[in-house]
SEMI-694011 format. One record per atom (N, C-alpha, C): residue number from 1; chain; atom name; x, y, z. Coordinates in steps of 0.05 Angstrom, whole numbers, padded with zeros to 5 digits. Last residue first. Layout:
REM SEMI-694011
@marmar NUM bami A rofi CA x X y Y z Z
...
REM end
This chain:
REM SEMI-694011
@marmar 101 bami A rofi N x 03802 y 02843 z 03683
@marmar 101 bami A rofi CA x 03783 y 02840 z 03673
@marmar 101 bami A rofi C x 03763 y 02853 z 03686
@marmar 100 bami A rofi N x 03870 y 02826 z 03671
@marmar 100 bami A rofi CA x 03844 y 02849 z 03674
@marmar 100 bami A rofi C x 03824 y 02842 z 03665
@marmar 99 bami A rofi N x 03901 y 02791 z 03640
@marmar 99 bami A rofi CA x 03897 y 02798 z 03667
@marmar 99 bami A rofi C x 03879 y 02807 z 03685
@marmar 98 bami A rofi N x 03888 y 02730 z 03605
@marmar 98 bami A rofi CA x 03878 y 02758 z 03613
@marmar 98 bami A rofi C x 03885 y 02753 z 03643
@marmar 97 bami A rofi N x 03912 y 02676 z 03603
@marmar 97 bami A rofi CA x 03928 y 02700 z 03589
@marmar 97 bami A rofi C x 03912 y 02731 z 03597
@marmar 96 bami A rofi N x 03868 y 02651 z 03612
@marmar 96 bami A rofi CA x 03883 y 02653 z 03629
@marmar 96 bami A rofi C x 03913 y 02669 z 03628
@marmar 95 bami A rofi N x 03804 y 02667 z 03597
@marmar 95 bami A rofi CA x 03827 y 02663 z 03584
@marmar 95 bami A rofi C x 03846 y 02665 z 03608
@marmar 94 bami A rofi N x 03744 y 02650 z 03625
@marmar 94 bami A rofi CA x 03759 y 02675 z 03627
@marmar 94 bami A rofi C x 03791 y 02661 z 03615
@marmar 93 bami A rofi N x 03677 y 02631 z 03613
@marmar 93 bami A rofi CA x 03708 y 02628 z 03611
@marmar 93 bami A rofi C x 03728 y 02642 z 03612
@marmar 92 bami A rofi N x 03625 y 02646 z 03654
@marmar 92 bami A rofi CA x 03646 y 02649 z 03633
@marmar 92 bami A rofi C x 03662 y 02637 z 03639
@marmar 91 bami A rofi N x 03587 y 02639 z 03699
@marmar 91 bami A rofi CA x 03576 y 02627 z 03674
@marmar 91 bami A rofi C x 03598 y 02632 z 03650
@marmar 90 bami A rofi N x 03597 y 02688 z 03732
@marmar 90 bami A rofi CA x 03608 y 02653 z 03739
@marmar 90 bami A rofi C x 03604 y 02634 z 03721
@marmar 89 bami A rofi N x 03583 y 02744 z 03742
@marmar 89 bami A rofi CA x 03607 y 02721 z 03709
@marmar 89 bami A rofi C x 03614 y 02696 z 03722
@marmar 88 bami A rofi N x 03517 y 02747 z 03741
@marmar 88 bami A rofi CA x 03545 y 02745 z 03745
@marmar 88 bami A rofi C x 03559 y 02730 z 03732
@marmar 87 bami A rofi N x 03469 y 02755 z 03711
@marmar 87 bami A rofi CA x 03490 y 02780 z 03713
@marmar 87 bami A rofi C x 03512 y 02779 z 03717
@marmar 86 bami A rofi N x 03447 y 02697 z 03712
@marmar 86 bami A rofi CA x 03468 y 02710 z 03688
@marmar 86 bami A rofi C x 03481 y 02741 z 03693
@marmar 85 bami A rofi N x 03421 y 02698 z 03755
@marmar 85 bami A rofi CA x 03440 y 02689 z 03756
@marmar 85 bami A rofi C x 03467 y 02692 z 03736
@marmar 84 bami A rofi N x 03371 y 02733 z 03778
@marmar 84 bami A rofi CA x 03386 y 02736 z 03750
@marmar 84 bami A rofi C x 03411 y 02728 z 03755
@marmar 83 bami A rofi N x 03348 y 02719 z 03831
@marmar 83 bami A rofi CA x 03345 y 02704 z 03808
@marmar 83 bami A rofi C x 03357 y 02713 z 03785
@marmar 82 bami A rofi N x 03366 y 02769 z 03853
@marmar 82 bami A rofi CA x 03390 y 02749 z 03865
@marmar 82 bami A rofi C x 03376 y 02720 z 03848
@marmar 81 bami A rofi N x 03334 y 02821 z 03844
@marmar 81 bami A rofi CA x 03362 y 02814 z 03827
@marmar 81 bami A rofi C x 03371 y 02780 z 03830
@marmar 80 bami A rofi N x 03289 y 02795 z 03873
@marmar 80 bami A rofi CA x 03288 y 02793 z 03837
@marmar 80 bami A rofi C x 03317 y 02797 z 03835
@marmar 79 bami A rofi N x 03299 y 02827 z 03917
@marmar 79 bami A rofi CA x 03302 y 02806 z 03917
@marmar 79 bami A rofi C x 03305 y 02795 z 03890
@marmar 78 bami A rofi N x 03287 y 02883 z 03928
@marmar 78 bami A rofi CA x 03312 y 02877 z 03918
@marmar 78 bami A rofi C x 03319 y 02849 z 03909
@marmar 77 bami A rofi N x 03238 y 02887 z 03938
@marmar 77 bami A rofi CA x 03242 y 02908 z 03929
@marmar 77 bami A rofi C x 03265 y 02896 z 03908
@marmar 76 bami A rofi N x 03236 y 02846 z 03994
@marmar 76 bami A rofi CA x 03209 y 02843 z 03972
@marmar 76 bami A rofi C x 03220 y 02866 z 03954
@marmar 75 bami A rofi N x 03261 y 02872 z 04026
@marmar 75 bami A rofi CA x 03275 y 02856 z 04017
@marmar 75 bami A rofi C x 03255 y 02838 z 03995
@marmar 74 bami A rofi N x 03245 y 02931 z 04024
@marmar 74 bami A rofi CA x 03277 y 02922 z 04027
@marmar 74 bami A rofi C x 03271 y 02897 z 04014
@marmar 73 bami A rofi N x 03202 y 02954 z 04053
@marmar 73 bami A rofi CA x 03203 y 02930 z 04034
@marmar 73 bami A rofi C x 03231 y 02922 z 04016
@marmar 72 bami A rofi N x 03211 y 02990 z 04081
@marmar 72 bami A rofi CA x 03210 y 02968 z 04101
@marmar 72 bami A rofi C x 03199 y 02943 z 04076
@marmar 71 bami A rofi N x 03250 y 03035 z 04060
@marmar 71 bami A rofi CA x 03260 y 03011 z 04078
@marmar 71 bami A rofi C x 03242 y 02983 z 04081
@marmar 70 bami A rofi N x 03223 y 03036 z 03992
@marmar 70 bami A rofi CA x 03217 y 03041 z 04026
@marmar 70 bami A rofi C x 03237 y 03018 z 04036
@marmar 69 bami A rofi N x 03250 y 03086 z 03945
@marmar 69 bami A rofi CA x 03239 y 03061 z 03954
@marmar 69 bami A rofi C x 03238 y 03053 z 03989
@marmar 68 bami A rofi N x 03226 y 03147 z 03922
@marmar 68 bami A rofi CA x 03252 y 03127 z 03933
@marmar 68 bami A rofi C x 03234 y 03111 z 03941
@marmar 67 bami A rofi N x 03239 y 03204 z 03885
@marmar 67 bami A rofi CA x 03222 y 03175 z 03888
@marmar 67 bami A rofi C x 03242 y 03158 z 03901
@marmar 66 bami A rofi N x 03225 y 03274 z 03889
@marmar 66 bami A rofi CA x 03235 y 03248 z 03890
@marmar 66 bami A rofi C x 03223 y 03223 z 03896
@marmar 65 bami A rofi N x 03195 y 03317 z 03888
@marmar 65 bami A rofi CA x 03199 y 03302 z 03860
@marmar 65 bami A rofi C x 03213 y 03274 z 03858
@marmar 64 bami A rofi N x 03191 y 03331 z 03927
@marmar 64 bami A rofi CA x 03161 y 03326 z 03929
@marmar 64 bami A rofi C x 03170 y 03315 z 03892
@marmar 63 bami A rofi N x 03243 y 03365 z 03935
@marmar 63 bami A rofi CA x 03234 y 03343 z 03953
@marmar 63 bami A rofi C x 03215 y 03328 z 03941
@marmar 62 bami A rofi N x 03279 y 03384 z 03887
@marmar 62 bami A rofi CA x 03245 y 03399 z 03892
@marmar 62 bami A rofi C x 03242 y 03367 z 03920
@marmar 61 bami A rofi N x 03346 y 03399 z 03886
@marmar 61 bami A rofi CA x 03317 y 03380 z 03883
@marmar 61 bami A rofi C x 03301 y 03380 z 03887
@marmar 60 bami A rofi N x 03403 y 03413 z 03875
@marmar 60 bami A rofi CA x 03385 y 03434 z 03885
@marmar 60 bami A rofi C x 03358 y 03410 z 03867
@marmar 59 bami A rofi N x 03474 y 03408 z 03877
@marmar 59 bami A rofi CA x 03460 y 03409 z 03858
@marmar 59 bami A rofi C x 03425 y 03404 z 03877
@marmar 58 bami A rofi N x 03539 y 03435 z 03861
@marmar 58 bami A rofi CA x 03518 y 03432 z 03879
@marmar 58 bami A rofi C x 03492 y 03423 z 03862
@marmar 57 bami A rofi N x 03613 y 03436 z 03863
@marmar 57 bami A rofi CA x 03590 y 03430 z 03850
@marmar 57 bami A rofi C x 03559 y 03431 z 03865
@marmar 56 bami A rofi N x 03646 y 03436 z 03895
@marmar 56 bami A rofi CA x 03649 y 03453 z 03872
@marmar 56 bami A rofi C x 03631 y 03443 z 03851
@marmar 55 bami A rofi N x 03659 y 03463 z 03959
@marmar 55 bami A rofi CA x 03639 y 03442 z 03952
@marmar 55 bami A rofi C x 03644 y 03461 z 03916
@marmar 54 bami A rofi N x 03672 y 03494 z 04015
@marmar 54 bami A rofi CA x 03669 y 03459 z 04012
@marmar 54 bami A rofi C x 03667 y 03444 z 03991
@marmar 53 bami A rofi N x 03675 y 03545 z 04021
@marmar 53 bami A rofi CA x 03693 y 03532 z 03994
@marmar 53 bami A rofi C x 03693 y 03500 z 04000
@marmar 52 bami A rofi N x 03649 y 03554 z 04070
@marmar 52 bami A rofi CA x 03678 y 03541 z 04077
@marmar 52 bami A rofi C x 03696 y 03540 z 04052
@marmar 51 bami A rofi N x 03606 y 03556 z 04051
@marmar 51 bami A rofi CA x 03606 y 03577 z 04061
@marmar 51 bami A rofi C x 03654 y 03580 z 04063
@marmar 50 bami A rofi N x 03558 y 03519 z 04025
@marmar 50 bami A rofi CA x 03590 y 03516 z 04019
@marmar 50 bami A rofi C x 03605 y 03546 z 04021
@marmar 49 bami A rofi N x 03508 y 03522 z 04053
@marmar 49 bami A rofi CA x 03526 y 03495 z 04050
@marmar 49 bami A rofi C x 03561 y 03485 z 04035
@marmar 48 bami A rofi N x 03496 y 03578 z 04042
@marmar 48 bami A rofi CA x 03480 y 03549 z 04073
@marmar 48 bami A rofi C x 03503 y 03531 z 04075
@marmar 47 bami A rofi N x 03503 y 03589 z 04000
@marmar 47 bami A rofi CA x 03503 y 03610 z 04013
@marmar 47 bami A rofi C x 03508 y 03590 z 04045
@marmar 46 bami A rofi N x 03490 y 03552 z 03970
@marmar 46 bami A rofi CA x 03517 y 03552 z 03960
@marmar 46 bami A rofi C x 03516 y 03574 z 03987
@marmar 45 bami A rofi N x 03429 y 03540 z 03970
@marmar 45 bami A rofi CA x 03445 y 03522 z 03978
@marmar 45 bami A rofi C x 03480 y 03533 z 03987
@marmar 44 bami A rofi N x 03414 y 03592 z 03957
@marmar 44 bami A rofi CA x 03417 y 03597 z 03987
@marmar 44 bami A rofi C x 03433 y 03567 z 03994
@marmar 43 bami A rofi N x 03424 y 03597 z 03897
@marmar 43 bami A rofi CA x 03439 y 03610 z 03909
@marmar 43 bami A rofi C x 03443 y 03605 z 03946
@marmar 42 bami A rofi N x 03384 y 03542 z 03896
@marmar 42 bami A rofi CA x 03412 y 03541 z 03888
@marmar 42 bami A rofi C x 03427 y 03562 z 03906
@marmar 41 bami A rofi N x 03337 y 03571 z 03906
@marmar 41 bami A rofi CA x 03347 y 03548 z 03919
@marmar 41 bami A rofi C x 03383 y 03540 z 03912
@marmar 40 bami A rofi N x 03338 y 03613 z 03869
@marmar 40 bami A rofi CA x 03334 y 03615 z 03897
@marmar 40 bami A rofi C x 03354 y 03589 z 03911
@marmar 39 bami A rofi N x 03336 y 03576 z 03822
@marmar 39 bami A rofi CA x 03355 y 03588 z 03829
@marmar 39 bami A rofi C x 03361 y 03602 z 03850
@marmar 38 bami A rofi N x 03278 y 03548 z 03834
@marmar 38 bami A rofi CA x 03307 y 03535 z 03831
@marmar 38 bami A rofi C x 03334 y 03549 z 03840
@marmar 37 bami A rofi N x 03237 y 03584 z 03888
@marmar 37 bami A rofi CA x 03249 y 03570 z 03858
@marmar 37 bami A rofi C x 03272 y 03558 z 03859
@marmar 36 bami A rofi N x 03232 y 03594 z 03943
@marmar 36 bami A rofi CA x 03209 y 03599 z 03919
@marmar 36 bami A rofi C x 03223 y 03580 z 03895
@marmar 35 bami A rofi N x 03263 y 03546 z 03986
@marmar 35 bami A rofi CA x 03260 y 03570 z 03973
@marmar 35 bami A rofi C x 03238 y 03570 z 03952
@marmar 34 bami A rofi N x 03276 y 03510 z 04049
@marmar 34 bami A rofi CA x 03259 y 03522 z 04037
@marmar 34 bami A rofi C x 03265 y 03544 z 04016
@marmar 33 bami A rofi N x 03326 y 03457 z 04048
@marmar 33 bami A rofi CA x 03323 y 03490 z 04055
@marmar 33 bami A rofi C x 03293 y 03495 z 04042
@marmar 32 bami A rofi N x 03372 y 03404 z 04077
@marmar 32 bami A rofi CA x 03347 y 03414 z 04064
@marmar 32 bami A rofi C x 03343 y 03442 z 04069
@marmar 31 bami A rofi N x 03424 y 03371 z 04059
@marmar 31 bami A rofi CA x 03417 y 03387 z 04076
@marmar 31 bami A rofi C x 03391 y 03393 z 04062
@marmar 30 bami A rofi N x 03468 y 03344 z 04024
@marmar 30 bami A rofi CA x 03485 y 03366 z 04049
@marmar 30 bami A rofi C x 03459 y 03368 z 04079
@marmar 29 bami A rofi N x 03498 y 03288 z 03998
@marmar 29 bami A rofi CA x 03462 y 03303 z 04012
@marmar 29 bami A rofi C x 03472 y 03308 z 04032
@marmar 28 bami A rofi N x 03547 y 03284 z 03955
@marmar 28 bami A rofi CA x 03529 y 03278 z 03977
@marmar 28 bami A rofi C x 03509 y 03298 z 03985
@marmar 27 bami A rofi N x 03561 y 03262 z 03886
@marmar 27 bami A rofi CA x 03556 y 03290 z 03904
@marmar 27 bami A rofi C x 03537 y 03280 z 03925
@marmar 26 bami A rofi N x 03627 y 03232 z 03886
@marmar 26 bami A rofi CA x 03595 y 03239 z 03881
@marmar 26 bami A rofi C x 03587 y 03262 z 03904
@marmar 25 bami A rofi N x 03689 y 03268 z 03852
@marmar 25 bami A rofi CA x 03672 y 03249 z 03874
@marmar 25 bami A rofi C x 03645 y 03248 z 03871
@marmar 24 bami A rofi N x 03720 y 03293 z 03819
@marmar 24 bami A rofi CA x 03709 y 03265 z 03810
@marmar 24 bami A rofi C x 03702 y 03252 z 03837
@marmar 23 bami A rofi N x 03732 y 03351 z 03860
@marmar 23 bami A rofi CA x 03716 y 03343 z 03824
@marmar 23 bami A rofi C x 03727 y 03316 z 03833
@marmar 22 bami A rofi N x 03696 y 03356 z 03918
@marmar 22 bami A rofi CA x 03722 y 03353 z 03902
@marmar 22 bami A rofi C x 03720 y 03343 z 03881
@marmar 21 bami A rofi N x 03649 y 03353 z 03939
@marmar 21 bami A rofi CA x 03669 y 03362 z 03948
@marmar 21 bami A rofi C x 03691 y 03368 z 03932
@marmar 20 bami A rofi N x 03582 y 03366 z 03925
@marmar 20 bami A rofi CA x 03608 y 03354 z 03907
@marmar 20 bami A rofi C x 03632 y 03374 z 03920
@marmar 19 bami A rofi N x 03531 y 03368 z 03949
@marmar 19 bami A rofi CA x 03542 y 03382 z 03944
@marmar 19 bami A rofi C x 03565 y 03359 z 03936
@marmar 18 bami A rofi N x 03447 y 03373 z 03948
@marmar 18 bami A rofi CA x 03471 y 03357 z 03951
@marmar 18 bami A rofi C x 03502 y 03366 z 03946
@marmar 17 bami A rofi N x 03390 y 03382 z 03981
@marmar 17 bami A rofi CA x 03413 y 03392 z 03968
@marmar 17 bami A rofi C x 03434 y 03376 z 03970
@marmar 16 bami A rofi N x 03322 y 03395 z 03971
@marmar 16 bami A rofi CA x 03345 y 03372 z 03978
@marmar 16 bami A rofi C x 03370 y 03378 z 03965
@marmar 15 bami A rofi N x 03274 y 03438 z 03982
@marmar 15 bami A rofi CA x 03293 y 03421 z 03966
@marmar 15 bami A rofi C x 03309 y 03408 z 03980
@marmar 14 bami A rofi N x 03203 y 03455 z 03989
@marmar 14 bami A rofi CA x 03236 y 03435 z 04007
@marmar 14 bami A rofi C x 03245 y 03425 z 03997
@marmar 13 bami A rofi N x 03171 y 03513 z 03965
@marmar 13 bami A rofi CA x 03176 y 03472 z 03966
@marmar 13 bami A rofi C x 03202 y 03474 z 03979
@marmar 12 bami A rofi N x 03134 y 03560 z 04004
@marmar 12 bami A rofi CA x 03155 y 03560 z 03979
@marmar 12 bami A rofi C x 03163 y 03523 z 03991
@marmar 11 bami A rofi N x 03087 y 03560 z 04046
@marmar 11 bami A rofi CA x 03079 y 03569 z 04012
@marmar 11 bami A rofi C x 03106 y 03565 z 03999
@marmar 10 bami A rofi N x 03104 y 03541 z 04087
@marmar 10 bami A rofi CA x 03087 y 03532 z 04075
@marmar 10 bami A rofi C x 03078 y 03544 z 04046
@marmar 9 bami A rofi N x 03151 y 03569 z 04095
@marmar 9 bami A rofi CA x 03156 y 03540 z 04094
@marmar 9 bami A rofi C x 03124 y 03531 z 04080
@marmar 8 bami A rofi N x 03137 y 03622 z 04094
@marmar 8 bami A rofi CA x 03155 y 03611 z 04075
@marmar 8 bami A rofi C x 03150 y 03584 z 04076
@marmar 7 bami A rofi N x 03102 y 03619 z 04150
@marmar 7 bami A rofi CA x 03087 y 03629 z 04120
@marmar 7 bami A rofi C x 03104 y 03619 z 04099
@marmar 6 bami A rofi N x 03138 y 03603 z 04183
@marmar 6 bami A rofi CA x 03121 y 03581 z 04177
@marmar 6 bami A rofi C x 03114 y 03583 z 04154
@marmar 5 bami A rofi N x 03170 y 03651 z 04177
@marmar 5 bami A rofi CA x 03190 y 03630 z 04174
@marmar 5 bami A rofi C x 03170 y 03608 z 04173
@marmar 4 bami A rofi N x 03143 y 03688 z 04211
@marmar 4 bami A rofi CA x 03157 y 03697 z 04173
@marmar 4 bami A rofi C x 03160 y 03671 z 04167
@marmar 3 bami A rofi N x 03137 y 03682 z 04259
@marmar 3 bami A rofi CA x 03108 y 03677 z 04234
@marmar 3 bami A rofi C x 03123 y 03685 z 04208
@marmar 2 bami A rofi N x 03190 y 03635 z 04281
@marmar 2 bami A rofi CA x 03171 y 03662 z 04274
@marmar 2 bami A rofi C x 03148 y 03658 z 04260
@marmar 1 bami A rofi N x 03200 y 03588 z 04326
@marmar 1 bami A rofi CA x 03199 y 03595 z 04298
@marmar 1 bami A rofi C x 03181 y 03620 z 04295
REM end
């Protein structure tokens, strides 16, 4: 790694980039890049990650803004849903004239 390329990484944030293959899909996590700003980050996502016309959407996330939950409390995290017994429709009547539902 050069000395240009630590000095960037340490003075400009690590976005998270995601891209949208095809209009009505979700947009997946292409990849990470260092830039000064948003639109930096944007132009070098589209420059990095949709070189091919992969991608008709993108969308560009400061790393250090995201919140996610930890693997290793998985199941202390998620557990509370499986006491809300009323989310599921096993507690209805469903008309036997409906098809759809």
């Amino acid at each position: 790694m050069s000395s240009d390329q630590s000095v960037a990484e340490r003075s400009w944030p690590l976005w998270e980039v995601f891209v949208r293959g095809k209009r009505g899909l979700s947009h997946v996590h292409a990849g990470s890049l260092h830039a000064p700003d948003g639109q930096m980050a944007l132009r070098n996502a589209r420059d990095l990650y949709t070189r091919r016309s992969e991608g008709v959407s993108l969308w560009v996330v400061k790393a250090a803004d995201i919140i996610a939950s930890s693997p290793d409390e998985k199941d202390a995290f998620f557990d509370p849903a499986a006491d809300k017994v009323y989310r599921h429709p096993t507690f209805y009547d469903v008309p036997e004239d409906v098809e759809y539902l």
